[in-house]
C-alpha positions, -999 to +999 in steps of 0.1 A: -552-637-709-563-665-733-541-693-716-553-683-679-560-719-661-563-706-630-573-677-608-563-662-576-591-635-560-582-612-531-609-610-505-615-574-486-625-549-513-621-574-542-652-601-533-660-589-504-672-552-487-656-561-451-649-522-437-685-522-419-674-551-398-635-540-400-644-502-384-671-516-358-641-534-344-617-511-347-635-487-331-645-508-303-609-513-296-603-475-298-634-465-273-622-496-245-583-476-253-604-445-240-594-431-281-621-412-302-636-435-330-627-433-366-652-424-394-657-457-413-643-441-444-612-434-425-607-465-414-611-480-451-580-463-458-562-484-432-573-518-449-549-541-470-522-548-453-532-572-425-545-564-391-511-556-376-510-524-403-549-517-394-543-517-360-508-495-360-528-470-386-557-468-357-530-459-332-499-442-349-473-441-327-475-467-302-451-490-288-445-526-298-462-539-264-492-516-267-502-525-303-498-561-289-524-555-265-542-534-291-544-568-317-555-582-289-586-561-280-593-559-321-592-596-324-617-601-292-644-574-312-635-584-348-645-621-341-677-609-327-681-586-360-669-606-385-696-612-416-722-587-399-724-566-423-704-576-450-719-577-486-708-595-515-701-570-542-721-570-575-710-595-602-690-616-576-712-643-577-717-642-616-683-644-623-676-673-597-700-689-612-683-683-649-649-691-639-662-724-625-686-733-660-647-723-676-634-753-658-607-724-642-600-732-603-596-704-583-588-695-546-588-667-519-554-651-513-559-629-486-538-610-462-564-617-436-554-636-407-572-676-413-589-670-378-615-645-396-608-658-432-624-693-432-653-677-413-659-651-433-663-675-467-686-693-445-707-671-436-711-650-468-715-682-487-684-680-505-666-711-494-682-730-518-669-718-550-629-719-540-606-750-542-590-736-512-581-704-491-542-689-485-543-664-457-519-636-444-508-665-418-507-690-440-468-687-448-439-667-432-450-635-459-479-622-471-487-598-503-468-577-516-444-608-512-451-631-541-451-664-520-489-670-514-491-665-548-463-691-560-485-714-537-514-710-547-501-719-583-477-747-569-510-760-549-531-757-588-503-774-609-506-742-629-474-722-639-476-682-625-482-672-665-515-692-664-531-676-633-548-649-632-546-625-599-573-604-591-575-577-565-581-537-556-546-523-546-509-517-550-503-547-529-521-574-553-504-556-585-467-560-570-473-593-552-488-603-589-460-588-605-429-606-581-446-641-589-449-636-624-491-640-627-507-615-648-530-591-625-565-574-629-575-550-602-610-534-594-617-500-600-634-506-564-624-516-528-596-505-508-568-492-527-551-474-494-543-446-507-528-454-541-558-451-570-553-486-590-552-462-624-512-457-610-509-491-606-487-508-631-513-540-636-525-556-668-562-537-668-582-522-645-626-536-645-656-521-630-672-557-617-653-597-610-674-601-641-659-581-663-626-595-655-641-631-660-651-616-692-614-604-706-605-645-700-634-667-709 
């Protein structure tokens, strides 16, 4: 951790508490399906993986066409949610603002699609502390598939070794582990289903600040 030169920072459940907005959508697509609503506690489980996986988790069982139309309808009511209720999670802004008095860069890597990502850091206030954002659309894969990763470090000059990944789930710690970055994840967020203590990941913290802590 002491030759970290960059970082890389998942959004939902990492910087960001999204599942307010997230189950207000999805269960706006569910009642205009004629389906019952989710809890929003259920629906936290679904998040991670993209909308796609969201949506498909909503609505187990349906055919390619009809989760087409379903993305469709969730995109329409997530637009109109997105950043409503979204909170920025305590010590996220301190250890922004650490990692940048470091001199470290950092970024979003997200599987969020870059219609609701750029938005999002907008309206939370976030955009102003990242060099730049890589979204679940940014490439042809998306986390657990290392490539946003390799980017992101191509896109920083910085070899996979020197930057840190930090996120809340399974998906962060293998996509971390593929590209070769070491990986802290959040005893928070959305961890879908797999607690982060099974995660094979280089440390598990209780705040963003306490990771910026194990590197500056």
């Amino acid at each position: 951790m002491n030759k970290i030169r960059s970082v890389t920072i998942d959004l939902d459940g990492t910087l960001l508490d999204t599942a307010p907005d997230l189950g207000a959508a999805a269960n706006a697509m569910l009642v205009e399906l004629g389906h019952t609503p989710y809890p929003i506690a259920t629906i936290t489980e679904f998040v991670g993986l993209g909308i796609p996986n969201l949506v498909t988790r909503c609505l187990p069982g349906i055919d390619v066409e009809a989760q087409a139309n379903a993305m469709a309808i969730f995109r329409k009511y997530y637009a109109i949610e997105n950043g409503r209720q979204s909170r920025v999670y305590a010590g996220v802004l301190e250890a922004l603002a650490a990692f940048r008095q470091a001199a470290l860069p950092m970024a979003v890597v997200t599987n969020k699609a870059t219609a609701f990502t750029d938005p999002l850091l907008q309206t939370t206030n976030l955009a102003q502390w990242f060099a730049f954002a890589i979204s679940g659309d940014t490439l042809a894969q998306k986390k657990p598939h290392p490539a946003q990763l390799l980017h992101a470090c191509e896109r920083f000059g910085t070899s996979p070794q020197e930057n840190l990944h930090i996120g809340d789930s399974a998906t962060d710690a293998a996509a971390a582990r593929a590209a070769g970055c070491p990986v802290l994840l959040v005893s928070y967020g959305y961890d879908a289903g797999v607690p982060v203590q099974d995660v094979d990941c280089d440390g598990i913290v209780g705040s963003l600040l306490d990771a910026a802590r194990r590197v500056i």
